[in-house]
SEROMAR-407025 format. One line per field, with one value per residue (C-alpha): residue number from 1; residue in one letter; x, y, z. Coordinates in steps of 0.5 Angstrom, whole numbers. Layout:
% residues N
num <- NUM/...
residuo <- A/...
c1 <- X/...
c2 <- Y/...
c3 <- Z/...
This chain:
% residues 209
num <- 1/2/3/4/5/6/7/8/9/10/11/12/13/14/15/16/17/18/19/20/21/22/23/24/25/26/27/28/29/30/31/32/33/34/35/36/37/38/39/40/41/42/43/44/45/46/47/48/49/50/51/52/53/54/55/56/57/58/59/60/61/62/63/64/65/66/67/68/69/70/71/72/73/74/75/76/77/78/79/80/81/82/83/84/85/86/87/88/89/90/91/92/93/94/95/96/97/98/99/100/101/102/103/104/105/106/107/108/109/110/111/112/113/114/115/116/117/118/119/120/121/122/123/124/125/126/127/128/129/130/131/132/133/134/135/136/137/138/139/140/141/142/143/144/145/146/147/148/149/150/151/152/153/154/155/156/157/158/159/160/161/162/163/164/165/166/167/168/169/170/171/172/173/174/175/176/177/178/179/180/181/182/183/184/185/186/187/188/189/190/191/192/193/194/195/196/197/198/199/200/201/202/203/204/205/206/207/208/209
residuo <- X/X/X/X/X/X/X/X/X/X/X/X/X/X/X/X/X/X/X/X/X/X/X/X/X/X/X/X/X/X/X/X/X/X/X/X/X/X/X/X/X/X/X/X/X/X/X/X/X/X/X/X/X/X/X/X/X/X/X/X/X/X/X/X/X/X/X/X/X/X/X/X/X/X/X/X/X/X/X/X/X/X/X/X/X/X/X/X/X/X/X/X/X/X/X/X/X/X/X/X/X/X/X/X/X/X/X/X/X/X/X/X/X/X/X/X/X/X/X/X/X/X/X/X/X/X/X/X/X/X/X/X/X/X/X/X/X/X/X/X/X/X/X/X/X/X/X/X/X/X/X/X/X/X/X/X/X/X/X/X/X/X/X/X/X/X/X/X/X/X/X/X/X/X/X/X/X/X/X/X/X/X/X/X/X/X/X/X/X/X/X/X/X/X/X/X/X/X/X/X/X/X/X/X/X/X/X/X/X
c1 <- -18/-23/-29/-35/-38/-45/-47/-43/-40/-33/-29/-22/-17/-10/-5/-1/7/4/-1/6/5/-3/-1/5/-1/-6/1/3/-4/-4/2/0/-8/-3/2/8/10/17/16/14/13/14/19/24/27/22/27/28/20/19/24/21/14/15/19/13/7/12/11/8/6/4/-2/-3/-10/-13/-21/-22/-28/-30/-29/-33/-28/-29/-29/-23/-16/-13/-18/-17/-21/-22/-21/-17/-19/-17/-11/-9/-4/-6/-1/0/3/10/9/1/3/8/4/-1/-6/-5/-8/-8/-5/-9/-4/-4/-11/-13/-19/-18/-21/-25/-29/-30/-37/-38/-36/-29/-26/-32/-31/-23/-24/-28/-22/-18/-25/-23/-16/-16/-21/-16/-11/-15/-14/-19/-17/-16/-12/-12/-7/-10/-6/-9/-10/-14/-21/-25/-21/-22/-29/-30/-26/-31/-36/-33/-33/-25/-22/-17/-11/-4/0/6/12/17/22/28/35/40/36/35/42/44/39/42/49/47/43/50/53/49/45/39/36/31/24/21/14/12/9/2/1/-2/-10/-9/-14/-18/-19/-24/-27/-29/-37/-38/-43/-49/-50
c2 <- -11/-8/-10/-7/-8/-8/-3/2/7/3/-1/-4/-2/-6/-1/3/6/14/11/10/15/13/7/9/12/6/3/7/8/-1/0/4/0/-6/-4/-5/3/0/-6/-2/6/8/13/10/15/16/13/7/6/8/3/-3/-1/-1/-9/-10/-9/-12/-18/-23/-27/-21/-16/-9/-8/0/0/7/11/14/22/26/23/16/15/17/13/17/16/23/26/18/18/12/9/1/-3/-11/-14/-20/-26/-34/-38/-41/-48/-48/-49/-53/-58/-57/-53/-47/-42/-33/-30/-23/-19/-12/-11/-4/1/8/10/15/10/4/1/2/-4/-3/-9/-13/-10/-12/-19/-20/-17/-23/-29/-26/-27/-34/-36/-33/-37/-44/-43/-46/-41/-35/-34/-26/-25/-21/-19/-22/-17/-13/-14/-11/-13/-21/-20/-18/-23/-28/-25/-27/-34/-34/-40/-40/-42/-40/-35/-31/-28/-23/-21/-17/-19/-17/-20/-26/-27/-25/-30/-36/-34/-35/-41/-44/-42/-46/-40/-40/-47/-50/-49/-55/-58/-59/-67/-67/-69/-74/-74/-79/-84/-84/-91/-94/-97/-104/-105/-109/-114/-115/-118
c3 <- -18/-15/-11/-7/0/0/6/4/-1/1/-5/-6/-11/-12/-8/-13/-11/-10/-4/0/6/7/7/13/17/18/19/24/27/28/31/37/37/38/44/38/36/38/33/27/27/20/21/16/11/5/0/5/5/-2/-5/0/-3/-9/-9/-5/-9/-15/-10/-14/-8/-4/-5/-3/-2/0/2/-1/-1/-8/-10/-15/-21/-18/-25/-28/-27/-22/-17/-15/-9/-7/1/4/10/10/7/8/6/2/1/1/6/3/7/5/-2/-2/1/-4/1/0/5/3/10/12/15/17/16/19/19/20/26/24/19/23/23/16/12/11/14/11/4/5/7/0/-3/1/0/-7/-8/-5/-11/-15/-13/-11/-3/0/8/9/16/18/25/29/37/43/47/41/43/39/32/35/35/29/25/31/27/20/23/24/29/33/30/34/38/34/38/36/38/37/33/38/44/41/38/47/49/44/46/54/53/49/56/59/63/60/61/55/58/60/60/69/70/70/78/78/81/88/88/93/98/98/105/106/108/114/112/115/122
């Protein structure tokens, strides 16, 4: 798959396995842009990471898309002297398709600081309008941190809405927080009544003498 964007020499190609350590590091720099370096760094061990890659890109319910921008043998299979510069994970949500509405997810959708501004993101989100016409979904949901301003913008701008909010958090700290909460130490958060607004009192008229 391939695709091109219209204001610049930007294209789109399926990721391929010997794409690993680009891939790891647009991963690592969205990490450190969103405030998560704890949450994913990419510093696994390089056959950890190449073996999950590859199940990956074998997914047939994901696919991994690289924006690339073309060398002098643009031509040729291998791509060689192509530069790297985006990627997104394209998927589709599993509820989304069992209730026939099937929606293709946009995740992990960054841009190498250094070639932002020059149709990357856009040529990216062609591939993922792409891929949902191929797969007859009719949304395309991208998630986006709430604190990264400038990538809100630009999914704004693309006529992205709002839709929800994602939590994460670690494993350990959730199964600590379930065995309290099973003790009774942590109570089940509950929504404050609504204060009712007073009314206020109307005072009788003296009648006209």
């Amino acid at each position: 798959m391939s695709g091109s964007g219209q204001r610049s020499r930007v294209v789109t190609r399926t990721a391929r396995p010997d794409d690993l350590p680009a891939v790891l590091a647009l991963v690592r720099q969205h990490r450190a842009e969103a405030h998560a370096e704890g949450v994913l760094t990419g510093q696994v061990p390089g056959t950890a990471a190449a073996a999950g890659f590859r199940r990956l890109l074998a997914d047939p319910a994901h696919r991994v898309v690289l924006a690339v921008l073309p060398g002098a043998n643009a031509a040729t299979a291998s791509g060689a002297g192509e530069v790297v510069v985006g990627l997104a994970v394209l998927g589709l949500d599993p509820l989304s398709t069992v209730l026939g509405v099937p929606q293709v997810t946009v995740d992990n959708l960054v841009v190498h600081r250094e070639h932002r501004r020059r149709g990357a993101g856009a040529a990216l989100l062609a591939a993922s309008a792409g891929y949902a016409a191929e797969v007859g979904a009719e949304h395309v949901v991208a998630a986006v941190g709430g604190h990264e301003a400038e990538r809100q913008r630009f999914f704004a701008r693309m006529g992205f809405a709002p839709l929800t909010t994602r939590r994460i958090v670690p494993r350990e700290t959730l199964a600590r927080s379930l065995a309290a909460w099973q003790r009774g130490g942590v109570p089940v958060p509950r929504r404050p009544l609504a204060r009712r607004r007073p009314v206020p009192r109307v005072l009788p008229v003296a009648a006209e003498v």
